[in-house]
N, C-alpha and C positions, 0 to 999 in steps of 0.2 A: 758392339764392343762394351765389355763393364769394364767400371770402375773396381778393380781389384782390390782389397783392403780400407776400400772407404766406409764406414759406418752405416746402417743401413736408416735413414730417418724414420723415427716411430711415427710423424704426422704420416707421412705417405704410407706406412703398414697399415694405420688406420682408418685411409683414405681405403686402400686396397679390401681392405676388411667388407666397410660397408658397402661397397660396391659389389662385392660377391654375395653379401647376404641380401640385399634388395633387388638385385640383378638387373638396375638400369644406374646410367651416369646420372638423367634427368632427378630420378629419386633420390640418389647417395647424395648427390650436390643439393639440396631442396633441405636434407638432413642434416650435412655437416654447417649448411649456412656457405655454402661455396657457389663463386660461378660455373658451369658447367662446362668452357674453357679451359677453366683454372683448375678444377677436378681432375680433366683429362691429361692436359700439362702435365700436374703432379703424379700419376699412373706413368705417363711415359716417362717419366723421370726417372720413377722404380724400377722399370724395365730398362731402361738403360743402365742401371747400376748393376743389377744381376745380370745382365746379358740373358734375357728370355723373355718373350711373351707370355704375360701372365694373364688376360684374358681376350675370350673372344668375341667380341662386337659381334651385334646379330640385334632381333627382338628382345629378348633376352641375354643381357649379356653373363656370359658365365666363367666360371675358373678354369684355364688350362690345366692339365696335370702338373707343370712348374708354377700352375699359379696358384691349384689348391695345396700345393707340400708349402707353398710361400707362406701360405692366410692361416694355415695349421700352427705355423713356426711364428709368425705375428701374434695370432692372439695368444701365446703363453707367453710373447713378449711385452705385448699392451698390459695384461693380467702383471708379470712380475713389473713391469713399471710402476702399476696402479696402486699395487702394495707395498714399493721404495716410497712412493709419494706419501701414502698413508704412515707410513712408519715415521718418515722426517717432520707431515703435522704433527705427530703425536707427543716425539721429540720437543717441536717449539713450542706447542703448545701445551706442555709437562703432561701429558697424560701416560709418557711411557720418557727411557731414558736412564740417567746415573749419573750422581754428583759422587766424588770423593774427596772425603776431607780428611782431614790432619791435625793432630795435636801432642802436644807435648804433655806431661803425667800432670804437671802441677796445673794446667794452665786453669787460673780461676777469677779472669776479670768477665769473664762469659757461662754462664749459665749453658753449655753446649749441648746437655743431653735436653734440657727442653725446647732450646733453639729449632734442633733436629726433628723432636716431636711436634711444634708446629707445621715445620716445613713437610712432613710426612703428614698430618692430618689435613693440610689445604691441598698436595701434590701426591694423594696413597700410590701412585704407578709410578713413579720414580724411586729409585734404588737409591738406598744411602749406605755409601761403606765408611769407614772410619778408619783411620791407621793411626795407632799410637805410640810415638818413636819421639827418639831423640833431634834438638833442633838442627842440627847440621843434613842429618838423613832426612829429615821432611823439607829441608830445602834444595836439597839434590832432587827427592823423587817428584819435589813442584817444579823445578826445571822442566826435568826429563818429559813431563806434561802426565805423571802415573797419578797426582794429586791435583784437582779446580783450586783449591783453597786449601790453609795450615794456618795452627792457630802455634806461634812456636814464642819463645823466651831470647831475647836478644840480648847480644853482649855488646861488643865495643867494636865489633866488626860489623862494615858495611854488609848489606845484602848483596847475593850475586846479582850479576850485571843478566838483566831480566827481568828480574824481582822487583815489583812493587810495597808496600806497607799499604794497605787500605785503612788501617787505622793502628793507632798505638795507644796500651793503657798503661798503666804505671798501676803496682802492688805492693801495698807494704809488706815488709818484711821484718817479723819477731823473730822471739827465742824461746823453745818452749821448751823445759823440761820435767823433770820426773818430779811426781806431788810432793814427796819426801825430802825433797833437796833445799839447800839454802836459799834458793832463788825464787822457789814456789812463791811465795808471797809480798816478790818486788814487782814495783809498778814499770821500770825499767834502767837499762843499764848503759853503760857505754862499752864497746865491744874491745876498748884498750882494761877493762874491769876484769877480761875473762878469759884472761892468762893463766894458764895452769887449768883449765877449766878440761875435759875432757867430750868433743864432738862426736855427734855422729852426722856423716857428712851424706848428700843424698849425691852419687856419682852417676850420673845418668846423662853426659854429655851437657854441651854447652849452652847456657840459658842460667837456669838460676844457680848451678854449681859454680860456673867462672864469677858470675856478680858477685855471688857470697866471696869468692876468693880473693877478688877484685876489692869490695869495701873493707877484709883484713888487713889486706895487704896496706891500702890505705893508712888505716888505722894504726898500724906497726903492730896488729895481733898476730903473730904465729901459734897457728892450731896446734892443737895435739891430736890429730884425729884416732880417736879409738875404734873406732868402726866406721866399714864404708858401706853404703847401699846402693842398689840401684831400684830397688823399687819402693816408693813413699810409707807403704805401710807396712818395710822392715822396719823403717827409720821410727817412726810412730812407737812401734815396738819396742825396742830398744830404748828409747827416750821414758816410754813410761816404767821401763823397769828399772830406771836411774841408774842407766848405763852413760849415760853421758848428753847433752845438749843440742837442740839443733836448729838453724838457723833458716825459716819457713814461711811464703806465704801466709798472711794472716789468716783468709779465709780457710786456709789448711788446718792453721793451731785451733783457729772454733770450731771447727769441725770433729777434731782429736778430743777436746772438752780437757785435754792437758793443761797446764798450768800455763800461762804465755805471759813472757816479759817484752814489755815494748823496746826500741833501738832506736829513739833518739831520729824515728822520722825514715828510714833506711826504705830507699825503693828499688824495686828491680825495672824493668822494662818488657812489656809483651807487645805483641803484635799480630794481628791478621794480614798474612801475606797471598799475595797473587801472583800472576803472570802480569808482565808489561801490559797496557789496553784495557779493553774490556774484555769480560771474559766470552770465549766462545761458545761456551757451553751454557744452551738455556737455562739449565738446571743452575748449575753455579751463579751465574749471574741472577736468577731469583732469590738462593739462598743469601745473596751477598745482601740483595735489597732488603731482604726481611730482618738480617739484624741490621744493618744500617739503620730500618725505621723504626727499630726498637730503642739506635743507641744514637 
């Protein structure tokens, strides 16, 4: 009588295996490090699962025809097991695998393209993808489990319930404008000074857009926004052709080599966000430690 729909255990295929290729219990048991009890045991165990005798005891013991179609259908089972196994070292042990990460346009309290190229010259067989999006969307697709890690811009809204912060930095935040302008050569301002002043604003979802809105709002300055952007190096644009002001990451304004007035101290908020725990994924969990031990 077999066990209909029970799993077939790969030890006893392999038990099965060497016993057809040595053609005695005494030997296959001597090789596997088994008693020759316990070998036999396990064989009639297999035969009772499949409902047939798969070999035939003699001097030789050798394969039935249900035993040699079984040992055929084993070793390309043993085989695809041996290469799952090797696939999942490979994985833990970064030799193969894929980290996906995330960031927002501004984010600059991290160095991330050389972060990356550490993590790819110690781990070359590991995949790095990178998604570059807005902080609401990379904290959806960190949920969803489509991102390990997102390097995103925080407002005044908690993180979704999941979410971790693995670390938070603080950026200051100028005003840079056009070389030509009246501002070019102040050391800084106060943002109730710059009423009437014409922005260009970087609209690119929630992070350093709502902050900046957040600390006018504060301030009791209503913008005049002349133009909106979504990507940083419209805003740039614009800004140097003394179309109007804008309000930026510092390490953004030294980068533009624009004109930059300080704000009186003004920070936004970033953050490295996760999944709740530790992360599953080998890959992520190494890149988390390598900037951890940088920061």
């Amino acid at each position: 009588m077999n066990d209909a729909g029970v799993p077939l255990d790969l030890r006893r295929l392999r038990h099965l295996v060497v016993v057809a290729d040595v053609g005695s219990f005494t030997a296959a048991a001597a090789e596997l490090g088994l008693s020759q009890p316990g070998l036999s045991s396990s064989i009639r165990r297999l035969e009772a699962e499949v409902g047939a005798v798969l070999l035939e005891r003699g001097p030789r013991v050798r394969p039935t025809p249900a035993g040699t179609e079984l040992v055929r259908a084993a070793r390309g089972l043993l085989a695809s097991a041996a290469r799952a196994r090797d696939q999942v070292s490979a994985i833990t042990e970064l030799a193969a695998g894929e980290v996906c990460i995330g960031t927002v346009q501004t984010f600059t309290s991290v160095d991330l393209a050389g972060l990356l190229a550490e993590f790819h010259t110690a781990h070359p067989g590991v995949r790095i993808t990178l998604r570059e999006d807005t902080t609401a969307s990379l904290l959806q697709a960190l949920s969803a489990g489509e991102l390990d890690l997102a390097f995103v811009a925080l407002d005044d809204s908690p993180l979704p319930t999941g979410l971790r912060a693995a670390q938070v930095f603080e950026d200051e935040l100028v005003l840079i404008t056009g070389p030509q302008t009246a501002l070019a050569g102040a050391e800084s301002v106060q943002l109730s000074e710059l009423a009437g002043a014409d922005f260009v604003d970087f609209q690119a979802g929630t992070g350093l857009q709502t902050v900046v809105e957040r600390l006018c709002a504060q301030a009791g300055l209503r913008r005049r926004i002349a133009f909106a952007a979504t990507q940083m190096s419209m805003v740039l644009a614009l800004v140097r052709h003394g179309l109007g002001v804008a309000i930026v990451p510092h390490p953004v304004a030294v980068d533009s080599g624009l004109p930059t007035v300080g704000l009186a101290g003004l920070v936004r908020r970033l953050a490295l966000v996760l999944r709740a725990g530790e992360p599953a994924n080998p890959a992520a969990a190494a890149l988390l430690d390598l900037h951890q031990s940088a920061h």
